[in-house]
N, C-alpha and C positions, 0 to 999 in steps of 0.2 A: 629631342633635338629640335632648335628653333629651326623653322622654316623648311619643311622636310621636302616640299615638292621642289624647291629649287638645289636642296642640299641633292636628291634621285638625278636631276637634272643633270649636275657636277659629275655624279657618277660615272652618269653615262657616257658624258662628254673625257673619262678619264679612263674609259674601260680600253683592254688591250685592241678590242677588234677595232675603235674608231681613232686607234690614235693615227694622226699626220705628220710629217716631218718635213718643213721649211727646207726646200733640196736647195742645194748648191753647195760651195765653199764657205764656211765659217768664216765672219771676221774672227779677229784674234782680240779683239775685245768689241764693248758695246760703246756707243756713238758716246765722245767725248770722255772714254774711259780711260788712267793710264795706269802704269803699274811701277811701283816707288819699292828700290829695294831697300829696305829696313835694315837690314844686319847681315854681315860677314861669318858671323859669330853662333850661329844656331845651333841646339843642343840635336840630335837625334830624332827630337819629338819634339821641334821646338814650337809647332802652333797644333798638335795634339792637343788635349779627345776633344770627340763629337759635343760628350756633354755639356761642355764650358763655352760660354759666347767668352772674345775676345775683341770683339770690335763696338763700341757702342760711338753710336751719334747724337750729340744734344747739340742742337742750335748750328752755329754756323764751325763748330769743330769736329773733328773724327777723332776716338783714340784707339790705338792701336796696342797689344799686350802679348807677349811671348817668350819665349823662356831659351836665350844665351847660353853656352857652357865654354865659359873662360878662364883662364890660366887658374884662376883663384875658385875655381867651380862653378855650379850651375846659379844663372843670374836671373830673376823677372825683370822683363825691363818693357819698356811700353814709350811710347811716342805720343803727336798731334799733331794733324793735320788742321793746318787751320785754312777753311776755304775760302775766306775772302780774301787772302793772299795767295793761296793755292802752295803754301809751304810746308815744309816737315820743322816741328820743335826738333832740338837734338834729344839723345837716347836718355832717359832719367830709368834708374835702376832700382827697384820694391823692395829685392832682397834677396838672400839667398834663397833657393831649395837643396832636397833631400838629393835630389838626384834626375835621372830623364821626365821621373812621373809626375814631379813635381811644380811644373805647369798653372799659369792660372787661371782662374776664371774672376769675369768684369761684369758691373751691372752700377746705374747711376740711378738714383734717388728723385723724386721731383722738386728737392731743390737743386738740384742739377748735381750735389755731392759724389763724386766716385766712390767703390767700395772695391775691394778686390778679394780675393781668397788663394793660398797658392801654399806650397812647402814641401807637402809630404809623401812619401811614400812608405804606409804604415806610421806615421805618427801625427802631433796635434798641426790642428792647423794654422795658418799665420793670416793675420785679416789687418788690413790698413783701409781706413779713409781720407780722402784726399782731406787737404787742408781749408781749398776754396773750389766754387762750384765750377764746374766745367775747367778744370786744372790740373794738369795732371803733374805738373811741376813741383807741387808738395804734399807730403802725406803724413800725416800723424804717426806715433809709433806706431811700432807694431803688436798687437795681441796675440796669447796661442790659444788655444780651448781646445777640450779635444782630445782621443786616445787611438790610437792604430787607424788613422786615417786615408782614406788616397780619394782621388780623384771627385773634384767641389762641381755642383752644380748652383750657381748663385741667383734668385729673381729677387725680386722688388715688388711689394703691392702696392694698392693704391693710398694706404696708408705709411707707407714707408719703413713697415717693417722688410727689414733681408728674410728670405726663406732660400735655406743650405740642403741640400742632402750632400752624402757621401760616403765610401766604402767603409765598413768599419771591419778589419780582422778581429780574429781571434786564435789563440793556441791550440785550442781544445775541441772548441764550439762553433757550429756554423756562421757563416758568415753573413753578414747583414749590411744596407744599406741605411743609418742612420737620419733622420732627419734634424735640423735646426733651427733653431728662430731669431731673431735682432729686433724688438722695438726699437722706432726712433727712439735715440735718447738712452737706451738700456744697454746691459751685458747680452751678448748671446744665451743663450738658455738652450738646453738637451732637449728632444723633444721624441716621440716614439719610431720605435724601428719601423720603417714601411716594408722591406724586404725582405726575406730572410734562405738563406740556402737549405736544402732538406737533410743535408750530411755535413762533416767539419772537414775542411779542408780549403783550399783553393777554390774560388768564388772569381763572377766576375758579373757586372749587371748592368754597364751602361746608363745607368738610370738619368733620364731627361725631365724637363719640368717645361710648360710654358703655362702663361696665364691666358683664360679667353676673353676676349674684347673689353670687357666691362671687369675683365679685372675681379670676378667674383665666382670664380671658379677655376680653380688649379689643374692640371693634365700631367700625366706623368707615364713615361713610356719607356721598358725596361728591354734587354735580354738577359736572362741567368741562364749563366753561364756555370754548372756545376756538377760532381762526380767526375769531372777531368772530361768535359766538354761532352759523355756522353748522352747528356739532356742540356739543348738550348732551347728555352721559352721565349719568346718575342711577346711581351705583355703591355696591358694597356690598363689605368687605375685612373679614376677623377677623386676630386671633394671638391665641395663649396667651402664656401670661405667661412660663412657662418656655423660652418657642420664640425662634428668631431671625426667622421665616420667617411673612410672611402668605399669606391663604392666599384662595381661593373659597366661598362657601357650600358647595358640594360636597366641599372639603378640597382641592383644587387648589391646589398654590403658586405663588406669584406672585412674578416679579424686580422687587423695587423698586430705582428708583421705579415704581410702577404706571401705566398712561397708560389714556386713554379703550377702546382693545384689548382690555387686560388685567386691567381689575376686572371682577369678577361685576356684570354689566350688569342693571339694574333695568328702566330706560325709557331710549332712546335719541329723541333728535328733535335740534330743531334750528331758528332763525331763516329757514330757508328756506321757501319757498313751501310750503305742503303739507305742511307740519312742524307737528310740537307745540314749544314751546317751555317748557323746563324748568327750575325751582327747587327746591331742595333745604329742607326745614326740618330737623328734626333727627331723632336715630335713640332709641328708646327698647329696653329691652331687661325681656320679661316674667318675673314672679319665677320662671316653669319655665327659663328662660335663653335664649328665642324673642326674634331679634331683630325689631323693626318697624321699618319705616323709611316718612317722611310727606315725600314732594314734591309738587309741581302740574305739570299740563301746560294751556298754554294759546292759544291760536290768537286771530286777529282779534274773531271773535265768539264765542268758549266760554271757561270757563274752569273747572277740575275739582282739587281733591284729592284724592290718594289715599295710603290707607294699605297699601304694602307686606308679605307675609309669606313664610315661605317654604310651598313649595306639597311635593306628594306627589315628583314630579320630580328636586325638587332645583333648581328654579328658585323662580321670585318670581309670586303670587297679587298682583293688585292691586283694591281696592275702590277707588270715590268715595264723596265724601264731598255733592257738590254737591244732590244731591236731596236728601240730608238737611237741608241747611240751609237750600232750599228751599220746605219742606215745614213746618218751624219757623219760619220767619221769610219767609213767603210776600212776592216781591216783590224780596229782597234773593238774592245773587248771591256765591259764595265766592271770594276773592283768593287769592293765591299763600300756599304752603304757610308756616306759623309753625312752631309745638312740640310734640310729644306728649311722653307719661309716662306712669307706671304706676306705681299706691300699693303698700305695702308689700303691701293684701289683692289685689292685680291688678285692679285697677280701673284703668278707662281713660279719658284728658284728653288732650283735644286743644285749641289755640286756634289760632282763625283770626280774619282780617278778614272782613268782608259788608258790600256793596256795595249802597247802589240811591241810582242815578243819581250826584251828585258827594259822596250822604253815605255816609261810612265809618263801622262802627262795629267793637270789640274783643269777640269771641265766645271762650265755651270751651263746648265741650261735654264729658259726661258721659255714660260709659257703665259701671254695673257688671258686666254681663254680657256684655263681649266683642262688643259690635257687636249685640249682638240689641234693644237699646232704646239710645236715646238722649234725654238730658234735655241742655237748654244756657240759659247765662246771656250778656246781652247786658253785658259788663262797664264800657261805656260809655254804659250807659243813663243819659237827662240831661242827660249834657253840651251845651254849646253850641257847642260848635266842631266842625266837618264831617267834620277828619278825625281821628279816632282809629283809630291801627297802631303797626307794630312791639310785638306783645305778645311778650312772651317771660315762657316759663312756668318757675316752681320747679322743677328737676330733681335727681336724685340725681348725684353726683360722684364718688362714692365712699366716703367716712364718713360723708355726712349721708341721709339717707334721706325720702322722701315718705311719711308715714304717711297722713295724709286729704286732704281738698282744695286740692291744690298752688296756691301763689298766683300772682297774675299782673300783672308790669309791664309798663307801655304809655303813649305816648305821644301828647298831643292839637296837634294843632296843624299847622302848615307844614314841608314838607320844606326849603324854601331854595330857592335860584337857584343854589346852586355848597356848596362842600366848607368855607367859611370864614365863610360867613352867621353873625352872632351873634343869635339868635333866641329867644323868649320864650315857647317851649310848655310847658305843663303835662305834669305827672308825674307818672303815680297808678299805688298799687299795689290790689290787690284780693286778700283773703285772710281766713281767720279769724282774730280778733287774743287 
């Protein structure tokens, strides 16, 4: 790990016993922030999972991506904000999907090109690229690739190739999370299984990606979810960019595909009795190139985030986050793990849900100093509908970078009764415009 005495430092500055909390009344947003509702129209899940960035910023525009479920079915549709006027584009629509899962994930190139990935649930994927840079007004056809698919993870290196992962079923056989590649200029290309279930059946894995600072080393943070939830792994995997081979926090190589075994193990539990049961949100990596990784564990009556790092050992440090929130928002109770990130000056954003009693509301908190203070904005302060989730916050990809306060999409309203509900939730984002 580069620069270990200040990474120990961070630690310490993150551990449960020195955290502090910024007392008072939350504003309801951060100074000059507002919050622009997007769509009438949102599917169920319409700014679900953790693993997909939805928001990316190049230059002086935002765009914005979510997934509609209208008369005619489930739509991608995605927006822009353009800041120098401080205005919304109207709604431009990607395409269809399969259904609630079908959701996309955004990532832009360093020529500013957009890429997107979206469609399935259980089958190929559908991939457009915008027409012109920074534009989200037109996009090339559409391509599929791809077999029993769901949920894309998309980045960008510094060469411009895309790198995909994503679920792959199977009938018979374990379940795997696949990987992918895009040269500039190329077809996608299959690429090896990084993940894989240790039984056939129902699978679920979270898998997250970022790149660290310089772009030459990949992070990838999972839960397997598998045996019908009675093992959850919370795992953690790298590679270099020039390497074939992932590897352990401690430089251990690992035969992919990797299984619940053999990734550097974070938190283990599990749906059984006397178990924590565990989710995954996403993994962030700090501008020293320290990765963090943010899951929950939660039992009948508790429920906790925590933010992973690595510790002196060569293992994994975990804080909560739950007294914090707490402690701000007395009364109210933290949900399962959403997003973190880290601005260009290493400032630290996390969004979670808070709970008291059947009302949900969309939280991020604020830390510039590494865990030693913490400030947070209630992002769904106002609203009237109960439950506001699924945030998913601004993250880096690769070319586009978090300079200040990352923005945050989230969605108000009802989950459905099943996977096909055509549903009428609101769709706000929150962010400096």
């Amino acid at each position: 790990m580069q620069r270990r005495d200040s990474i120990f430092r961070m630690l310490a500055g993150l551990s449960s016993t020195a955290l502090a909390v910024t007392r008072g009344a939350p504003p309801a947003f951060a100074a000059n922030e507002t919050r622009f509702h997007l769509s009438r129209k949102g599917s169920g899940r319409a700014s679900a999972y953790s693993e997909a960035v939805k928001t990316i910023t190049v230059g002086d525009r935002t765009h914005v991506t979510w997934l509609d479920s209208l008369p005619v079915g489930f739509r991608v549709q995605i927006r822009t904000l353009d800041h120098a006027t401080g205005t919304w584009s109207p709604v431009y629509s990607l395409g269809p999907a399969h259904d609630n899962h079908g959701g996309p994930a955004l990532t832009v190139d360093h020529q500013g090109f957009l890429h997107v990935i979206y469609y399935p649930h259980h089958h190929p994927f559908h991939y457009r690229r915008s027409t012109r840079p920074n534009d989200a007004s037109q996009w090339n056809k559409p391509l599929t690739f791809g077999e029993r698919l769901t949920y894309p993870t998309l980045l960008c290196n510094a060469q411009d190739t895309l790198y995909l992962t994503g679920r792959r079923s199977y009938a018979s056989q374990p379940w795997t999370i696949q990987q992918w590649t895009k040269p500039r200029h190329s077809d996608w290309q299959a690429g090896p299984e990084l993940l894989r279930a240790q039984s056939p059946g129902y699978s679920h894995f979270q898998a997250a990606m970022a790149w660290s600072p310089d772009s030459h080393r990949l992070h990838l943070s999972c839960r397997i979810h598998e045996n019908g939830g009675q093992r959850e792994t919370v795992g953690y995997l790298y590679k270099d960019l020039a390497a074939t081979t992932w590897k352990r926090l401690d430089g251990t190589p690992v035969v992919t595909p990797a299984t619940s075994d053999t990734v550097d193990p974070v938190a283990v539990g599990g749906r059984a009795e006397g178990q924590l049961s565990h989710k995954c949100g996403s993994i962030a990596v700090h501008p020293d190139g320290t990765p963090y990784i943010l899951f929950s564990a939660t039992s009948a009556d508790s429920s906790e985030m925590y933010i992973a790092s690595p510790d002196r050992q060569g293992g994994w440090s975990r804080r909560g986050l739950a007294s914090t929130v707490e402690r701000i928002w007395p009364g109210f109770h933290i949900a399962p793990a959403a997003q973190m990130t880290f601005n260009l000056r290493g400032e630290l954003f996390v969004t979670a849900c808070i709970r008291n009693g059947t009302r949900e509301d969309v939280v991020r908190l604020h830390s510039p100093d590494m865990g030693q203070t913490f400030t947070g904005q209630v992002l769904s302060s106002g609203l009237n509908r109960e439950h506001h989730w699924f945030a998913n916050l601004e993250r880096s990809t690769g070319a586009n970078i978090v300079r200040g306060i990352p923005g945050v999409l989230f969605t108000a309203g009802v989950k459905g009764s099943g996977n096909t509900d055509l549903l009428s939730n609101d769709v706000y984002w929150c962010g400096t415009p």
